[in-house]
C-alpha positions in Angstrom: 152.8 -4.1 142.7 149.7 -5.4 144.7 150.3 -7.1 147.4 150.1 -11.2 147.3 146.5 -12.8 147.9 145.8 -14.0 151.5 146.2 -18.4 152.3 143.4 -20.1 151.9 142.3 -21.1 155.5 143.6 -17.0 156.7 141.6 -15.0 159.0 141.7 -12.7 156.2 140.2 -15.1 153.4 137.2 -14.5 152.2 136.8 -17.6 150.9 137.4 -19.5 154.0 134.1 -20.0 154.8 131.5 -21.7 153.8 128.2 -21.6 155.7 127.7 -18.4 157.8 123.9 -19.4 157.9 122.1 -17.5 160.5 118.5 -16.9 162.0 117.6 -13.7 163.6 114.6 -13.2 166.2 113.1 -9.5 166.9 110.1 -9.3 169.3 107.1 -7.2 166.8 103.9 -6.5 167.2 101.5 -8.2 164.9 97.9 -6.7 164.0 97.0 -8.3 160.9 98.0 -11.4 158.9 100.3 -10.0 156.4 99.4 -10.0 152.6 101.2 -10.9 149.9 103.6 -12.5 149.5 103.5 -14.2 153.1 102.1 -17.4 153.1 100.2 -19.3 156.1 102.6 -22.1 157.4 106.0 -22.3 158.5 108.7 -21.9 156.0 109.7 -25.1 154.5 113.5 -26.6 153.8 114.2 -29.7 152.1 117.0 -31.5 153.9 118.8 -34.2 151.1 119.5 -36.9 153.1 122.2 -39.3 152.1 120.0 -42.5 152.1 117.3 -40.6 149.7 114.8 -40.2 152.2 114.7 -36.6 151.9 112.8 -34.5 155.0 110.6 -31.2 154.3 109.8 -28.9 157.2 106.3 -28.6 156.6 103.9 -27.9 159.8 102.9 -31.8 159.9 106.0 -33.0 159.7 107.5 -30.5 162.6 104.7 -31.9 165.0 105.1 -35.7 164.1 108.8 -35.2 164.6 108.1 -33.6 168.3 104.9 -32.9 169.6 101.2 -32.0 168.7 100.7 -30.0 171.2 103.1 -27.4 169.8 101.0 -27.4 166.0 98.5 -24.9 167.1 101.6 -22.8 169.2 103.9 -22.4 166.3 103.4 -24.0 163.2 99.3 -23.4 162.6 98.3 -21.4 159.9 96.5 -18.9 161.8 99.8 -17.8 163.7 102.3 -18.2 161.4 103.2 -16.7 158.1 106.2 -16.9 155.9 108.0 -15.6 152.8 111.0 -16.6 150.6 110.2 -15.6 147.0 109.7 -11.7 145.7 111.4 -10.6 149.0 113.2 -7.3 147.9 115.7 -6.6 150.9 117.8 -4.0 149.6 120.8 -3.2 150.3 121.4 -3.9 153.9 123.6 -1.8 155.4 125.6 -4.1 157.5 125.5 -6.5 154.2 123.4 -9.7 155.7 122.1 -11.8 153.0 118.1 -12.4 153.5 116.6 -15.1 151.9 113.5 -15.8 153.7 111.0 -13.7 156.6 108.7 -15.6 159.1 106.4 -14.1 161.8 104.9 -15.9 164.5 102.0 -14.7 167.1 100.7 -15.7 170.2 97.1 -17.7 169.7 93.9 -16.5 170.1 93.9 -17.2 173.7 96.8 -15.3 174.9 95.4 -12.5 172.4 92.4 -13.1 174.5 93.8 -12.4 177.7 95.6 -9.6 176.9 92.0 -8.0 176.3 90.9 -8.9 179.2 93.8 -7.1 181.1 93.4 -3.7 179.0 96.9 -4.2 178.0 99.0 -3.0 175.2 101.7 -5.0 175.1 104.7 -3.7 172.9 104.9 -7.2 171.1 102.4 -9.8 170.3 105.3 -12.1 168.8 108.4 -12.6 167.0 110.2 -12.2 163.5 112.5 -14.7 162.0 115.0 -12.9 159.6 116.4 -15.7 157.8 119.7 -15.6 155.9 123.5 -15.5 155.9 126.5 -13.2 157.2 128.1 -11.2 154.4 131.1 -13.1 152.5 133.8 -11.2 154.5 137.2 -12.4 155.9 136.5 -14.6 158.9 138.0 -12.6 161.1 135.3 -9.5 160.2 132.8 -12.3 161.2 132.1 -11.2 165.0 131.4 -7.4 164.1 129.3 -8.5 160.9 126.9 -10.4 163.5 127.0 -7.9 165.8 125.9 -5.0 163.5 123.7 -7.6 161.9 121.8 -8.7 165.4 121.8 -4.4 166.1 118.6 -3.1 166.0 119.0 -0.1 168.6 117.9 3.1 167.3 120.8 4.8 168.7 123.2 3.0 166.7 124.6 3.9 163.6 121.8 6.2 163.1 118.9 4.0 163.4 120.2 2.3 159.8 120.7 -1.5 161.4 116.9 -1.3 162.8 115.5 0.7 159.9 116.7 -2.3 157.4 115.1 -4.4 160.0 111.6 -2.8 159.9 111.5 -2.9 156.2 111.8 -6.2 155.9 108.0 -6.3 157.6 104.9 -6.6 156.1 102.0 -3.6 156.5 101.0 -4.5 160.0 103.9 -5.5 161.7 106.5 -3.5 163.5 109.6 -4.1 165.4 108.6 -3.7 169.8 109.8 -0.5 170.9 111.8 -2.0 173.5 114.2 -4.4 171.0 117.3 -3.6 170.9 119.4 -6.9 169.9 117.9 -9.4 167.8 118.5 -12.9 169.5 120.2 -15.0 166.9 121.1 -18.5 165.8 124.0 -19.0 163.6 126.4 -21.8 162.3 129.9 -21.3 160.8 131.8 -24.0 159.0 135.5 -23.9 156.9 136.2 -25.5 153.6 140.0 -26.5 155.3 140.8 -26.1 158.9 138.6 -23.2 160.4 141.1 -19.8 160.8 142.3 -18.7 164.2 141.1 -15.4 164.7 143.7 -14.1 167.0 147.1 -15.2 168.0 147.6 -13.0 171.1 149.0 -14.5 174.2 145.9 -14.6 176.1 144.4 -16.9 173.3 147.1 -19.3 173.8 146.2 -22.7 175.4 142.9 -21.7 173.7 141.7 -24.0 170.6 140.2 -22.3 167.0 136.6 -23.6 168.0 136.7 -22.3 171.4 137.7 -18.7 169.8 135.1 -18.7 167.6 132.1 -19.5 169.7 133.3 -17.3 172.0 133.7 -14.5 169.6 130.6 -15.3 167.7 128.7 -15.8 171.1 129.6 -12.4 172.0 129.7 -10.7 168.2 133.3 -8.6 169.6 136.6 -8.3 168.9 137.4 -7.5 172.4 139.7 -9.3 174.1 138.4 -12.4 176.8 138.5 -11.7 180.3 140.4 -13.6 182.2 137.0 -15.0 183.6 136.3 -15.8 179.8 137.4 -19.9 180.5 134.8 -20.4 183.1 132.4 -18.5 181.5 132.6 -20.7 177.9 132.4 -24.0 179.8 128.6 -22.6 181.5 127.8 -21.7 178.0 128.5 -25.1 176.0 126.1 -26.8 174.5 126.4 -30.3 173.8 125.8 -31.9 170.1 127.0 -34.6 168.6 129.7 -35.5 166.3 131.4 -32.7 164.3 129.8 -29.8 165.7 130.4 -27.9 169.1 127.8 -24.8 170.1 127.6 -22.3 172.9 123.9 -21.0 173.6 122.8 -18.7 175.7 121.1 -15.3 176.2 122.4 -13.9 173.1 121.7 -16.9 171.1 123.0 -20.3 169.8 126.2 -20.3 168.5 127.6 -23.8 166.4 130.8 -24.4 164.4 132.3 -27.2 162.9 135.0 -28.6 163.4 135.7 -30.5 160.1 136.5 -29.1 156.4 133.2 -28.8 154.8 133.0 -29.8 151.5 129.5 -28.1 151.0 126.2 -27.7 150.6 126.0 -29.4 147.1 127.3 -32.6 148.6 124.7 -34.7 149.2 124.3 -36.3 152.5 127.1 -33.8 153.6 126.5 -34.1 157.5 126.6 -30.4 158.0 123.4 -30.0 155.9 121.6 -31.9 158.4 123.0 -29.2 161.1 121.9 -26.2 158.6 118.3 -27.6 158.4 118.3 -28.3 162.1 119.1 -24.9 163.1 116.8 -22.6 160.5 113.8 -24.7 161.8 113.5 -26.4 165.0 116.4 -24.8 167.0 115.6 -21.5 165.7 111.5 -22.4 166.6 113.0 -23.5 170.3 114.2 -19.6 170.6 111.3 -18.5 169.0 108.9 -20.4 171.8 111.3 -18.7 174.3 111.1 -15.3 173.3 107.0 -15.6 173.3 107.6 -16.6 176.6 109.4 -13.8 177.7 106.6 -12.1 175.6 103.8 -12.9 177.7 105.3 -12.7 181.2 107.1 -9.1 180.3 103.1 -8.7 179.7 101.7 -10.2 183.0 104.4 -8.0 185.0 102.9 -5.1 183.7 99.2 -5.5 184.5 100.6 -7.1 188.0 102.6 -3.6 188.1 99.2 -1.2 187.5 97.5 -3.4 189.8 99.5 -3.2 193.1 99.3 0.6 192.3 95.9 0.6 192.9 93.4 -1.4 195.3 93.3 -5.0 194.2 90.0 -6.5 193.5 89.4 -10.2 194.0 87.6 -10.2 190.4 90.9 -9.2 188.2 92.9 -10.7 190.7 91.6 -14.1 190.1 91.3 -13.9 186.5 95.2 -12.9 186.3 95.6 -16.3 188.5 93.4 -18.1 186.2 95.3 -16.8 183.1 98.5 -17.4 184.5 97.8 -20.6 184.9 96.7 -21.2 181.6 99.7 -20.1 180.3 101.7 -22.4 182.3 99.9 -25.3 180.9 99.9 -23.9 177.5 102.8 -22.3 176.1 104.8 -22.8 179.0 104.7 -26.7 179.2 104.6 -27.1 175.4 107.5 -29.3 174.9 109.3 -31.1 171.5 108.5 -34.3 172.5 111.5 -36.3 172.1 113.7 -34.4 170.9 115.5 -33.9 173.9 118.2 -31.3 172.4 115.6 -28.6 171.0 113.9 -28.7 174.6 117.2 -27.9 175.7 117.3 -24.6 174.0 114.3 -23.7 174.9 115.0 -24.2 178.6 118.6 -22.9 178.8 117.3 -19.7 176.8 114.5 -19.3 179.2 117.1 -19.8 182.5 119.7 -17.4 181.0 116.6 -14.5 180.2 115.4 -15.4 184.2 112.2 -16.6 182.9 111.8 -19.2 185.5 112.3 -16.8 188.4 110.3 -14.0 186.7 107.4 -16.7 186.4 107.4 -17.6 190.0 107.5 -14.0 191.0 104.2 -13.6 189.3 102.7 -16.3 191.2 104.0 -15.3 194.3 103.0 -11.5 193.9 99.4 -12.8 192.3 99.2 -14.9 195.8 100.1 -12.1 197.6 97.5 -9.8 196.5 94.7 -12.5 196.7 95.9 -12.9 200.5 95.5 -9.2 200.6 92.2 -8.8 199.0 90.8 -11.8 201.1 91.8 -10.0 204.3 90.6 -6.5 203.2 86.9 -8.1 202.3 87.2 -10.1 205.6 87.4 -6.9 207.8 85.2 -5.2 205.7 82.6 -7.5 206.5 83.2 -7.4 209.9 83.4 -3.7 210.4 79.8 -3.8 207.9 78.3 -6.3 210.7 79.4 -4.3 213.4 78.0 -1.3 211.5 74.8 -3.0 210.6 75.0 -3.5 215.0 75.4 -0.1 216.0 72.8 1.2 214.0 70.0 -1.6 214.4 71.0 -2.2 218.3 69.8 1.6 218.7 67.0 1.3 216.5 65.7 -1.9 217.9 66.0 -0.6 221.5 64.2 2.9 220.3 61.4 1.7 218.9 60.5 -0.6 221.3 60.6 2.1 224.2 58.1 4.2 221.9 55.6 1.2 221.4 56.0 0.4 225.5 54.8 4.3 226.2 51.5 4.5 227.1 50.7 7.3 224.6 52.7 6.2 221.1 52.6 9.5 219.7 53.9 10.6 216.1 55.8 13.5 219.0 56.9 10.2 220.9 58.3 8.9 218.0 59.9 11.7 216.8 62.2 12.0 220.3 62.6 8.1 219.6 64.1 8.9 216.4 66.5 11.5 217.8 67.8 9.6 220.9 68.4 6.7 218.2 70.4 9.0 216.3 72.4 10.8 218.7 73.4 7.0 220.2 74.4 6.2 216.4 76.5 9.1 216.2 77.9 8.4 219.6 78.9 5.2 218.6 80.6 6.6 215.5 82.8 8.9 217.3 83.5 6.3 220.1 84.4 3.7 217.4 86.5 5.1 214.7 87.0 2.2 213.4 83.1 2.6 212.1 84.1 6.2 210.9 86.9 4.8 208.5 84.3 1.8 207.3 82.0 4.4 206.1 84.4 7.0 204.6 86.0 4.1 202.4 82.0 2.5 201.5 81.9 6.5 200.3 85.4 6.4 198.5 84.1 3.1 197.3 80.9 4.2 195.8 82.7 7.3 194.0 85.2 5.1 192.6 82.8 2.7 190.8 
């Protein structure tokens, strides 16, 4: 006799859910606009709004919502492609449902000054895998995202990140250095969401705080005892039904309601699913390009203070720092004060902000440096320029003041002017060092 089928609302219910919408973001490197059937543009979702005024994501409508200045960053068709028809995922083998792949590059200018570096970064921008977790029991729902946000190599033989890379176009690749996709994802319950544990540490905890804390951290390992504390630094305010954790694995939202779903118009929660597949999943896109291009600067900053700075590469690094930091770094959405915030609490949780002034402070450093170097090196060229002309100057004018200025005379001129150099030379090291390094110098270039 088989056994009797779970309660609708159990932990073990597959039917207890229903959105487990998700966005995943893999750093890649980009080296052509992908073909068919990518599109240029962002991918766009029609939101049905209860009073009829229904909202499309489209490019223009992203930047009249927040800010211009982010069009030509993230939305322009020369950086961003997208595709959500013809898409053949396979099977995936931790079961994630794609519907829809974007890719987004850094400009032409950042392009630019990676050039003008010599570097090869290992990722030029980021990957959107859109979709949703498999239809398992919500309880199974922390390891599905885990296994789903795995793209280590190491793990389960490479299969998590191999499904990954095939869902790429020719000329895109996953970075080398990925390991866990950063990811966005929202969870509501047709009834009252399940509890997902009823040990005795979990307690005095409520069913939403469980779940973002499990789905935060994609395990079924137990919370610390410092788990309390470390929720409350993690929670991210929203309004009404919802509650969220973000941080540096990702954004994390639940409801709190019964949902009655999707197909019910002007259902609130379809407000929150549009919300989070574009502009909160564009805020951790903008913060993983970020951590793109600074992972990039410390690595030209790296090669240089191996060598012997010079002031010409160290001032264009300056300059192209500071570029960025009006550029991509200041980019902001405009008024919508929320999305900034995961863009900001993304980039504090990743150290961005501390990684950022680093580079300024080691760029500084090195122009310090190089300003000193060049300063004694045009003193010690002065002084050299002195001990050489002094003796020459003094020579030659005790050969014209002989009475007899002889082509002999001048010849013992010559050599007392030479010996004096090379007296100086040994008395002075300092002038030996100045013209071994003009020869190291010279053989360098």
């Amino acid at each position: 006799m088989s056994g009797a089928a779970p309660d609708s609302g159990s932990a073990q219910d597959p039917r207890a859910l229903v959105r487990r919408d998700t966005v995943l973001i893999v750093a890649v490197q980009i080296d052509a606009p992908p073909p068919a059937p990518f599109a240029a543009g962002p991918l766009v979702r029609r939101w049905q709004r209860a009073d009829g005024n229904d909202v499309y994501s489209t490019a223009t409508r992203r930047a009249e919502y927040t800010s211009q200045r982010l069009a030509p960053l993230m939305w322009d068709a020369t950086v961003r492609w997208h595709a959500d028809e013809r898409l053949d995922p396979g099977t995936a083998p931790h079961g994630f449902e794609l519907t829809a792949v974007e890719l987004i590059r850094l400009n032409d200018s950042v392009l630019d000054m990676f050039r003008r570096m010599g570097a090869s970064p290992e990722a030029n921008g980021v990957a959107l895998l859109h979709g949703r977790l498999p239809a398992l029991p919500p309880a199974h729902m922390p390891t599905a995202l885990r296994q789903c946000a795995d793209v280590d190599a190491h793990h389960a033989g490479g299969a998590y990140r191999d499904w990954a890379a095939r869902q790429l176009p020719p000329g895109c690749r996953l970075s080398a250095t990925e390991r866990e996709a950063v990811y966005c994802t929202f969870i509501t319950a047709r009834d009252d969401l399940p509890r997902l544990n009823q040990g005795a540490r979990h307690a005095s905890w409520s069913t939403v705080d469980q779940w973002l804390w499990r789905m935060y951290h994609a395990s079924d390992f137990e919370p610390g005892d410092e788990a309390p504390d470390e929720l409350a630094s993690l929670r991210f305010r929203l309004r009404n039904n919802v509650r969220g954790v973000l941080g540096l694995r990702g954004l994390v939202l639940v409801g709190t309601e019964p949902d009655p779903g999707p197909d019910e118009r002007g259902n609130y929660y379809n407000g929150t699913t549009h919300h989070l597949t574009s502009l909160y999943a564009d805020a951790l896109a903008l913060a993983r390009l970020h951590q793109v291009v600074l992972t990039a600067f410390g690595t030209e900053v790296a090669r240089i203070a191996e060598g012997q700075p010079k002031r010409r590469e160290v001032g264009q690094l300056e300059r192209d720092l500071l570029v960025f930091r009006r550029g991509y770094w200041s980019a902001g959405f405009g008024r919508q004060d929320t999305v900034d915030a995961v863009t900001r609490t993304w980039q504090r949780a990743a150290g961005l902000p501390e990684t950022l002034q680093s580079l300024k402070e080691d760029l500084g450093e090195f122009s310090r440096q190089v300003q000193a170097a060049e300063t004694e090196m045009s003193n010690a060229i002065l002084g050299l320029l002195a001990a050489i002309g002094l003796p020459f100057g003094v020579g030659l004018a005790i050969w014209q003041g002989l009475s007899s200025s002889s082509l002999t005379g001048l010849g013992w001129s010559l050599g007392g002017i030479g010996v004096a150099i090379v007296l100086l030379l040994v008395i002075f090291p300092g002038l030996h060092r100045l013209l071994l390094e003009l020869w190291r110098d010279r053989r360098r270039e």
